[in-house]
C-alpha positions as CSV (number, residue, x, y, z in Angstrom):
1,X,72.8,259.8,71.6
2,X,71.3,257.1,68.8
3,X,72.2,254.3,71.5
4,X,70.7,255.5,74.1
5,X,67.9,256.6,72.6
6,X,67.5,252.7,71.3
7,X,67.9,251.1,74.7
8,X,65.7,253.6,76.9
9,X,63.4,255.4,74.3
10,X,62.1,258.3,75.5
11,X,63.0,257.4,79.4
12,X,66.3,259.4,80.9
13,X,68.0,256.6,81.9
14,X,70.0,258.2,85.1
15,X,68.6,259.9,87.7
16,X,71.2,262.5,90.0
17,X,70.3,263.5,93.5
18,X,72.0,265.1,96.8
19,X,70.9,263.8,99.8
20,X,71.5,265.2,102.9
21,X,70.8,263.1,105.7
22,X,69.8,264.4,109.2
23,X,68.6,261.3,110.4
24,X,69.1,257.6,109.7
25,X,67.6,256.8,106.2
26,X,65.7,253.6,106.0
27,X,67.8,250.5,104.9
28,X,66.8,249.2,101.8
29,X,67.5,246.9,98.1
30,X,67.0,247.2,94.6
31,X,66.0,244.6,92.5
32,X,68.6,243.9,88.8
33,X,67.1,244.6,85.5
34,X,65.4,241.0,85.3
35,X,63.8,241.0,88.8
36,X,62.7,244.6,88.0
37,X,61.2,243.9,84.7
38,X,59.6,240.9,85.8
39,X,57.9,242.4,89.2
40,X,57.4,245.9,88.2
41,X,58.1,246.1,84.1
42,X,60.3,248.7,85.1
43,X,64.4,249.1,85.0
44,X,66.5,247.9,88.1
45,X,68.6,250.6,90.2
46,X,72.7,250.5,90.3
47,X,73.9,253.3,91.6
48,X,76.7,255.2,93.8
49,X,77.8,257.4,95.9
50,X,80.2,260.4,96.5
51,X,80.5,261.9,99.8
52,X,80.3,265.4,99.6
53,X,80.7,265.9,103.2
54,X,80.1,264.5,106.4
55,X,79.8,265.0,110.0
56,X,82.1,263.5,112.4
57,X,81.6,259.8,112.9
58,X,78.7,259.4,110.3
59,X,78.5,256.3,108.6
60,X,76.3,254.4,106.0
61,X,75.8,250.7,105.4
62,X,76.8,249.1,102.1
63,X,76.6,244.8,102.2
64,X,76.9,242.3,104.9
65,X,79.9,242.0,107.3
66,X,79.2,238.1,108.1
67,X,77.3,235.9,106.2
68,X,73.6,235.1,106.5
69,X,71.5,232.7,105.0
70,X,67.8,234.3,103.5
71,X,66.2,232.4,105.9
72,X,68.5,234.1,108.8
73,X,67.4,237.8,106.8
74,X,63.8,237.1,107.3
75,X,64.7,236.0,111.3
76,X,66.9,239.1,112.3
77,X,64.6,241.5,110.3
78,X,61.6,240.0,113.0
79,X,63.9,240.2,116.0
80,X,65.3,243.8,115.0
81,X,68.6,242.9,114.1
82,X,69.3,243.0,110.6
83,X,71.6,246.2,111.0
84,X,73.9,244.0,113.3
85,X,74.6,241.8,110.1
86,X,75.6,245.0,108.0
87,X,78.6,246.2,106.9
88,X,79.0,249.6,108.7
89,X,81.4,252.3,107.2
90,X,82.1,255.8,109.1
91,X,82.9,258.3,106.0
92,X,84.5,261.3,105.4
93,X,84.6,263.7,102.4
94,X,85.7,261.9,98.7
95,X,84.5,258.5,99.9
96,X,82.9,256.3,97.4
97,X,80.5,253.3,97.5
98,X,79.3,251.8,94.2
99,X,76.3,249.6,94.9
100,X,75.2,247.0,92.2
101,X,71.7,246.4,92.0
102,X,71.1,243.6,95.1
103,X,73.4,245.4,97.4
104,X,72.1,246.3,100.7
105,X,72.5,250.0,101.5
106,X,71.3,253.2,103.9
107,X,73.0,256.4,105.0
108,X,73.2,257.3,108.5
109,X,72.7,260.7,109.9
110,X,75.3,263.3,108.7
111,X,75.8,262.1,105.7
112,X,75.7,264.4,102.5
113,X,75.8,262.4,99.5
114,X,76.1,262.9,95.6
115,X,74.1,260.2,94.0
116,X,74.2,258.3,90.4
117,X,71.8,255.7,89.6
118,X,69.7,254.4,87.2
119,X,66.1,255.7,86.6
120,X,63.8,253.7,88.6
121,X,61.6,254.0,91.4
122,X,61.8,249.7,92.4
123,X,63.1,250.2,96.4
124,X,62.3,247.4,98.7
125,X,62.9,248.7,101.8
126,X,64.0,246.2,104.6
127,X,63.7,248.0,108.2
128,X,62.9,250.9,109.2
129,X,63.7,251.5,112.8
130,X,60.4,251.3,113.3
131,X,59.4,254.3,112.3
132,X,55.4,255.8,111.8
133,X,53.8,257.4,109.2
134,X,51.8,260.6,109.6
135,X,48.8,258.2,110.2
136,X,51.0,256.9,113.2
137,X,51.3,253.2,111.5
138,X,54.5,251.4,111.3
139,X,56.1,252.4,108.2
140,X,55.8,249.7,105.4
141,X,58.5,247.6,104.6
142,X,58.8,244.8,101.8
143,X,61.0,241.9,104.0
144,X,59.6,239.1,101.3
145,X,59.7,241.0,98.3
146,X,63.9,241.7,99.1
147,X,64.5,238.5,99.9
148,X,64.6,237.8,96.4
149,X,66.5,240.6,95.4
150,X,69.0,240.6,98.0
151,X,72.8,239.7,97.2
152,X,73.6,237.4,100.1
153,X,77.4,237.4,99.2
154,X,80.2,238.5,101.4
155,X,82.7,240.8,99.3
156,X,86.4,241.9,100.4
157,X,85.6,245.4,100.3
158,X,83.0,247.3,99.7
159,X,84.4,251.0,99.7
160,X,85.4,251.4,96.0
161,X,89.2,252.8,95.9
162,X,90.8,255.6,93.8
163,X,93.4,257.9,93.4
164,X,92.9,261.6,93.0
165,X,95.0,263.1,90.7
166,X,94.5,267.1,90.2
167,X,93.9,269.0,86.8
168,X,93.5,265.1,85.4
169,X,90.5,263.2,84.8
170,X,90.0,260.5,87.9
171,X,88.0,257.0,86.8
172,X,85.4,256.4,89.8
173,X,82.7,254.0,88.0
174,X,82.2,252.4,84.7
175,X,79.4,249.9,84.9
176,X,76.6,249.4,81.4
177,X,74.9,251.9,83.4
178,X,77.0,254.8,83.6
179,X,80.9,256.0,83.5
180,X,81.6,258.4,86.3
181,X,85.3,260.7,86.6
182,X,86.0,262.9,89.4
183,X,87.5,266.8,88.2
184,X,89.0,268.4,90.8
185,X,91.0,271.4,89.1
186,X,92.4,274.6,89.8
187,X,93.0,276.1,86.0
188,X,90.7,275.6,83.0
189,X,90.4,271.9,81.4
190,X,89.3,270.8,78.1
191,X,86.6,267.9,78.1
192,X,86.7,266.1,74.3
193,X,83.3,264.2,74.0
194,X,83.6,263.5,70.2
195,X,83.4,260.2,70.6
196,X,80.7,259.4,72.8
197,X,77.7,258.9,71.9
198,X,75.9,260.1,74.7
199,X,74.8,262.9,77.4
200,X,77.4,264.2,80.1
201,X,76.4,265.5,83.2
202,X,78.5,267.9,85.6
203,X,77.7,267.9,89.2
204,X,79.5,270.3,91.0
205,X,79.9,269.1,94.5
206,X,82.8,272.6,95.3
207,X,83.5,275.6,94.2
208,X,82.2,277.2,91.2
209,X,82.6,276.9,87.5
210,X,81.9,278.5,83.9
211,X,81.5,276.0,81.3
212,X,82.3,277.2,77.3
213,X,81.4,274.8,75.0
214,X,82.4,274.3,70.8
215,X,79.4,276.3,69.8
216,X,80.4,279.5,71.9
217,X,77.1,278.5,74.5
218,X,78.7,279.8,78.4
219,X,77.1,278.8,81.6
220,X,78.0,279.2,85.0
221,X,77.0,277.1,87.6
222,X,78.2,275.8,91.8
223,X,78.4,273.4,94.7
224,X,75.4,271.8,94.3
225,X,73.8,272.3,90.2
226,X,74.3,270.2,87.6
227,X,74.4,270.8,84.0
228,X,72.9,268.5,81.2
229,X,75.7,268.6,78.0
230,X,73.5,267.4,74.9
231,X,74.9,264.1,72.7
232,X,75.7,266.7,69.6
233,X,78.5,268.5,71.8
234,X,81.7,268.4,71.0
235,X,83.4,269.3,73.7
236,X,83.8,271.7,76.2
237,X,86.4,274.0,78.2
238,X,85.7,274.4,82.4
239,X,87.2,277.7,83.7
240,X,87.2,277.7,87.9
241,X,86.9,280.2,90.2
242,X,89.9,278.8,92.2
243,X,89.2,275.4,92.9
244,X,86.5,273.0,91.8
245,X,85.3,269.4,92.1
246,X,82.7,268.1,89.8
247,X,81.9,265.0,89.0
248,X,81.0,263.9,85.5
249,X,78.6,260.7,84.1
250,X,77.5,259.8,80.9
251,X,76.4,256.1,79.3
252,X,79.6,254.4,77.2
């Protein structure tokens, strides 16, 4: 669309991943949109994240569960006990975590994970586990470089609540970054983009759909594709095969 193409230029302002975690991902930060430019001349990260699925008793972190002081970060981080300072969450399918540029974040093992963010590649990561590289040197890790990106704040909740609501478009997000519904249907919907101005994306995190749009284009796609709906669409009809769940993003 005309505004996005203003504000990003010729840069796709969201990236969408699935992550499937076998073993403890690193825990990291992301720095805002003034750090970012400022450090890196490059975007900051927002993101979130759907769980697809997950094993029994996996978890992820997402913010503190006391307060700390930076000076207390830099301290546990040394001593190897930053992750007893973190908020810890064990998750289960339909869970969502939306995590604002500063937030401190990592998925645990068992964890499979639909992800939104914004296009950048600023991470700080904060510890590690002490893990090696292939050279068999302690992974690197950017403790003073987070410090200033980090949101030290404690925050009631940090698990972002919905209500799912079938055959009806769900709210999950809507930050300046990106606006994010959840579709779960079991008969054919009509999606009415006329008056964005912007790109949709469709994740399909189950089942399978076909996807007819206003100019008679038809595409089928699963559990785990995406499709990118161009700002000149109009709108579009989703057919399932039985039952579906997508998730759908664009830029309001």
């Amino acid at each position: 669309g005309k505004k996005n193409f203003e504000r990003f230029g010729n840069t796709f302002p969201l990236l969408i991943k699935f992550i499937d975690a076998h073993d403890d991902l690193s825990i990291q930060v992301h720095p805002d949109d003034r750090l970012a430019k400022e450090r890196h001349n490059s975007f900051g990260k927002t993101e979130m994240w759907y769980v697809i699925n997950a094993t029994p008793g996996a978890y992820l972190y997402s913010g503190f569960d006391q307060q700390i002081t930076p000076d207390e970060y830099i301290q546990t981080v040394l001593e190897n006990t930053f992750t007893d300072k973190l908020k810890k969450h064990t998750v289960k399918q339909g869970d969502l975590f939306f995590l604002p540029a500063g937030r401190v974040h990592a998925i645990g093992a068992g964890c499979f994970i639909a992800e939104i963010q914004q296009t950048s590649d600023v991470t700080y990561r904060i510890y590690d586990y002490n893990r090696r590289d292939a050279s068999g040197n302690l992974r690197e890790l950017h403790t003073e470089l987070a410090k200033d990106a980090i949101d030290f704040n404690l925050y009631d909740t940090y698990k972002t609540g919905y209500d799912n609501i079938e055959n009806h478009p769900v709210k999950l997000v809507s930050c300046p970054y990106f606006t994010t519904h959840l579709l779960e249907i079991d008969r054919p919907m009509e999606r009415n983009f006329a008056s964005l101005d912007s790109f949709v994306i469709l994740i399909c995190i189950d089942g399978s759909i076909t996807l007819r749009d206003n100019n008679h284009n038809e595409v089928s796609f699963r559990q785990g594709e995406t499709i990118l709906i161009p700002a000149d669409t109009v709108g579009v009809t989703l057919v399932p095969e039985g039952k579906a769940r997508l998730l759908e993003t664009y830029i309001d």
